[in-house]
C-alpha positions, 0 to 999 in steps of 0.5 A: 500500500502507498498513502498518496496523503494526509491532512486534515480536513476541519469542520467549520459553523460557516465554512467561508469564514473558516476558508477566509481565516486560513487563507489570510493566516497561511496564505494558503490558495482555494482550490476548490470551494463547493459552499459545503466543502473547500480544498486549500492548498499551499502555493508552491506545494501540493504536499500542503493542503487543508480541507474544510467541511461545513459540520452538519453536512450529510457527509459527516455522520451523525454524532460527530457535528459537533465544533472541533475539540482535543484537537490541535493543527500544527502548521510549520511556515519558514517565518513564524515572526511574519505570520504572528505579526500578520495575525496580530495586525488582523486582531486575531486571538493568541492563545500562546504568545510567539516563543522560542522553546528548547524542544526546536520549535519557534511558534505561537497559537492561535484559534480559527473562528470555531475554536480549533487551536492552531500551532504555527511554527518554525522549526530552530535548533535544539538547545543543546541540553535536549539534543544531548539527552537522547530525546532526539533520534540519531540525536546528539548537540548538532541536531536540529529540529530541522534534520529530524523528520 
């Protein structure tokens, strides 16, 4: 077997907005916009897409139309400074403000319109203490969080 892909698709109160938020945070491009459905996709990369599904659609089973919870979309960008002043200058919630943390990740998060947390990052080198204790897969000080996928 071979997984062609994976990404997420979200389910969203009002799809329009959901589709706006993430195109204006992650300068993502609609691919598809069925009203019920959108595709996003990244501009240079088919590898980065984004589903958004409105959540009492007849395609969701019963049980699960409820807003996003437990969950959390991660979103790896190459300047995780440009995008939090992006957001900021919209006026959009920081639920954890821009920091830089020993584990190899630069980010913040952020909530799109139904409530789903968003972690936007860039990926820094480890500090050393972290890729000296073994945490690290084929880990050692000159690791980063770049090298390890």
């Amino acid at each position: 077997m071979t997984t062609n892909s994976i990404f997420p698709v979200i389910p969203a109160a009002d799809v329009a907005r959901s589709r706006d938020f993430y195109v204006r945070l992650l300068e993502l491009d609609v691919v598809f916009d069925g009203g019920w459905y959108v595709q996003l996709q990244q501009r240079r990369t088919e590898a980065v897409q984004l589903g958004i599904v409105q959540r009492d659609h007849d395609t969701i089973p019963d049980g699960f139309r409820t807003p996003p919870a437990g969950v959390l979309v991660s979103v790896e960008v190459d300047d995780v400074d440009d995008v939090h002043g992006r957001a900021v200058a919209a006026g959009l919630p920081v639920a954890l403000s821009l920091r830089s943390e020993d584990f190899g990740q630069r980010h913040f998060m952020t909530t799109d319109p139904d409530g789903l947390l968003v972690d936007v990052i860039t990926v820094i080198p480890y500090a050393e203490h972290v890729a000296e204790s073994g945490a690290v897969a084929g880990g050692g000080a000159d690791e980063s969080a770049a090298g390890v996928r």
